[in-house]
N, C-alpha and C positions, 0 to 999 in steps of 0.2 A: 696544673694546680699551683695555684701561690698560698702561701704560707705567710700568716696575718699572729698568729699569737701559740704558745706555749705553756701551760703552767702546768707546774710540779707542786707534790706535799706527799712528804714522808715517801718520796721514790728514792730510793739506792741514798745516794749520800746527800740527798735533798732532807731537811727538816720538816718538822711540823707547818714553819711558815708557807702559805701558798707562795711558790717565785713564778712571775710567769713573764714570759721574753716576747718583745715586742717584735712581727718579723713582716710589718708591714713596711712596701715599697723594696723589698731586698731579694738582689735578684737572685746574687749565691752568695751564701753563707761562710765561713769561716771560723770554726770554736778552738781558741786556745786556752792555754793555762798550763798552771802545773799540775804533776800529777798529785788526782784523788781530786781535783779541781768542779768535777761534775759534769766534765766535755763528755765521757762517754754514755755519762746519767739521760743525760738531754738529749742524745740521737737514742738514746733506746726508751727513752720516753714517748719519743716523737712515734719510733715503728709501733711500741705498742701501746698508742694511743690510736693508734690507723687501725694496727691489726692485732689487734692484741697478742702481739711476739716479738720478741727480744732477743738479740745476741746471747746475755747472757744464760737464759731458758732455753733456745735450741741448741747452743753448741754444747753448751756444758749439760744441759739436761737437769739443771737444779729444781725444776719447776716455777711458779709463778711467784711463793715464798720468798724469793729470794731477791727479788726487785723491792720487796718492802725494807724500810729503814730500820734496823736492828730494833731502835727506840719504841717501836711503834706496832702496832695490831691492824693498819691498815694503810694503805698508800695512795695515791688518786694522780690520776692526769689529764687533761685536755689539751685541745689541739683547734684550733680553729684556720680555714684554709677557706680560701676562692675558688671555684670552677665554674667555667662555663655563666659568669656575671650573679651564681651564688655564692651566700655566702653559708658556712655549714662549723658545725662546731660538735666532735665526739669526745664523750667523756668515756673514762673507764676507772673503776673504783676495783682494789685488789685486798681479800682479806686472808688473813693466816689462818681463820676458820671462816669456812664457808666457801658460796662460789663466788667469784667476780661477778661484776655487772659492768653494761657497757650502755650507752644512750647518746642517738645521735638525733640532734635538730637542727634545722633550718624553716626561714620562713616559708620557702617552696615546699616543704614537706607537710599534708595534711596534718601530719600529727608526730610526735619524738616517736623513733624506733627504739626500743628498750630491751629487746631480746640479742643477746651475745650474736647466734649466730647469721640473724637478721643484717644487725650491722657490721657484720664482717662480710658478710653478702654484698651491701649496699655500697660500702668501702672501693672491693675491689669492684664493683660495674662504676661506681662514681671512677674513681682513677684509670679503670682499664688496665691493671694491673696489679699481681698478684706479689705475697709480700715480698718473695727472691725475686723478681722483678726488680722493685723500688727499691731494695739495697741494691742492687746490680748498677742499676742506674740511675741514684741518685747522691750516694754518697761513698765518700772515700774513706778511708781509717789511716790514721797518724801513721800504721806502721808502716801501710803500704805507698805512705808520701814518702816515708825515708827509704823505702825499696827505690822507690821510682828516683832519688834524686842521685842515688849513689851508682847507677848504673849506666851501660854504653849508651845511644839511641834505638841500636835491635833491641838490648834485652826490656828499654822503657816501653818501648812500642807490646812489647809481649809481655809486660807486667800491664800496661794500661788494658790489654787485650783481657789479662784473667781480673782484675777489677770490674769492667763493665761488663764481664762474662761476651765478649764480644766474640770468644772460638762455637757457643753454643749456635750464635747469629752466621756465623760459619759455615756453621754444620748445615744451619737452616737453609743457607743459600746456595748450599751446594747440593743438598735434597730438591731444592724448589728447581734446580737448572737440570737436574738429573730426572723429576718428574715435566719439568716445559718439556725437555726430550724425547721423553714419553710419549707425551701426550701430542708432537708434533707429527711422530711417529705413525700414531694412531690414525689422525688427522690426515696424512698421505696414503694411508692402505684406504679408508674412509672414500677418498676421494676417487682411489685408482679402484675402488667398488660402485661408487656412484655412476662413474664411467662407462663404465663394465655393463651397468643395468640400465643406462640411458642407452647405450648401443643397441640391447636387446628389445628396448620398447619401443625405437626408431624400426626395428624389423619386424615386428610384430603390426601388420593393417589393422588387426581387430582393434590392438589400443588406438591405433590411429583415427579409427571411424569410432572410438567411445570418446576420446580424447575431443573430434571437433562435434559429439554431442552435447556434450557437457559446456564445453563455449558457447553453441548455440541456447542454449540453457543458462549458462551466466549473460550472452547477452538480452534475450529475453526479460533474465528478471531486474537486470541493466536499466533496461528500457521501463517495467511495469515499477521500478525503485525511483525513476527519472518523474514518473505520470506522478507518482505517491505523493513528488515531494512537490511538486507545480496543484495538486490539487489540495495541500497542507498549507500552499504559498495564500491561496486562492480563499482555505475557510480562514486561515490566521487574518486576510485582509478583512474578509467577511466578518468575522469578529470584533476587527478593529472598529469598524464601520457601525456594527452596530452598538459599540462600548459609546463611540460618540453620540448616536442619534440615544441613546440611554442617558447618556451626561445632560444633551441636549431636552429631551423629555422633563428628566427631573427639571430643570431650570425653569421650562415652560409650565410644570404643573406647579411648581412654587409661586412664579410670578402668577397665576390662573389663584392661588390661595390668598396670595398676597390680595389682587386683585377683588375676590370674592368678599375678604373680610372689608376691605375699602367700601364697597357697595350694603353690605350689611350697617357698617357702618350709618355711610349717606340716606339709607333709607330709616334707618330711625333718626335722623336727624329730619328729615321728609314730616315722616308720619308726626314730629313734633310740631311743625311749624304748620301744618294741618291745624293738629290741637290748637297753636295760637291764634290761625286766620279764623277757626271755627269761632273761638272766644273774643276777638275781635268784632264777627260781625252780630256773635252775641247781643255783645254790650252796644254795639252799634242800634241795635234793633231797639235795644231798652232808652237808649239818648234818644231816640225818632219820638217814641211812646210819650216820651217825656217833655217835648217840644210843645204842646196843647195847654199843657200844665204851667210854663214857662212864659206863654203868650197870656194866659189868665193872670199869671202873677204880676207880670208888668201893667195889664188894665187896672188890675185891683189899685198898686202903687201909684198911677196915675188919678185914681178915683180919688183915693186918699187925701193925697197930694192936693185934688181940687179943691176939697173938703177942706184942706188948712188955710187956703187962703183965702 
């Protein structure tokens, strides 16, 4: 998890005004000041903006009241963090009457989670841990820096041990080496039993003559698994073969359409030039008819003609 922002209002010695701390690009933190400063406001802001719980509500037992600013009827925090190339952002609003509310959003989430215990759910599967966890392991307290600074190298090493709670991871690994033992244990009886029954079915002919039946029976279906896939080799080709002559068809009854309306075409282009030769020798036959008329007409002009002069 990285840690991108922070804001307070009206938590512990925080006022009305929203403050919120910038906590992008930073890898480990460092909050000084004096005391009544607000260093220890802002790590208990931070857990219970994660999980809604606080130093001063578990140890002391004051309840959630008590993170609110005396001034004030309600308090509010958020927390905005990276995981996993999200980005996510939990608010939590605390009042002197009534219950809290909590509400977490990100883009990758279909929709805000708004129910308290939803997002204390969501919280620890996002971080993978739980909230004495993440005090354990991520932050230190003032007092236990001046324990640590004032003491030999053993006793540092065994203060930083109850800090990061590292004797519980101890315990853990001295369970986990006491159950591999176990279990290696187990493991060897296991095997000096497997033994034990591989001996007896080495002596037993009957398994022997069931044992090379059953080969003969795997190699059989071996062999009718072998035929399956050479006659699956054979329709995939046959399928292939005919996806093409199919490709091919199409193309041929296209050009066969193409072709067809071409012809439809040409043929009333045909039957028209029909209609013109027909009209054609129509009018031809009527210029023939007319040619008598034409021979007359030129005697007549001539006749005429004689007449004038």
């Amino acid at each position: 998890m990285n840690l991108q922002s922070i804001t307070v209002r009206n938590f512990k010695s925080y006022g009305p005004q929203p403050q919120t701390v910038n906590l992008r690009n930073i890898d480990a933190l460092g909050i000084g000041g004096r005391n009544g400063a607000g260093k220890t406001s802002l790590v208990e802001a931070l857990t219970f903006a994660l999980y809604g719980k606080a130093s001063a509500t578990e140890l002391r037992e004051l309840g959630e009241g008590s993170l609110i600013n005396d001034r004030a009827n309600e308090a509010y925090v958020s927390v905005t963090f990276e995981k996993d190339g999200h980005i996510y952002t939990v608010e939590r609003t605390i009042r002197k009457k009534g219950p809290s509310k909590a509400r977490l959003t990100s883009p990758i989430l279909p929709k805000p989670i708004a129910d308290v215990k939803a997002v204390n759910s969501k919280i620890e599967s996002l971080l993978g841990m739980d909230y004495e966890t993440f005090i354990s392991s991520t932050i230190i307290r003032q007092d236990e820096m001046d324990r640590l600074t004032a003491r030999r190298p053993a006793e540092r090493k065994e203060i930083l041990a109850n800090i990061f709670g590292l004797q519980a991871y101890e315990a853990m690994r001295v369970r986990a080496h006491d159950k591999a033992w176990e279990i290696k244990n187990r493991i060897a009886a296991f095997e000096e039993r497997k033994k034990m029954l591989e001996g007896k079915i080495l002596q037993e002919e009957s398994l022997k003559e069931k044992l090379m039946i059953h080969e003969e029976k795997i190699k059989a279906l071996k062999e009718e698994c072998s035929k399956k896939e050479d006659e699956k080799t054979r329709i995939e080709k046959k399928l292939d073969e005919l996806q093409k002559m199919k490709i091919e068809h199409d193309k041929i009854r296209s050009e066969v359409n193409s072709l067809t309306e071409q012809l439809r075409r040409d043929e009333s282009r045909l039957d028209n030039l029909k209609m013109e030769i027909q009209n054609v020798s129509i009018a031809a036959k009527e210029l023939e008819s007319l040619k008598p008329l034409k021979e007359e007409k030129a005697r007549l002009r001539q006749g005429v003609e004689a007449l004038t002069q």
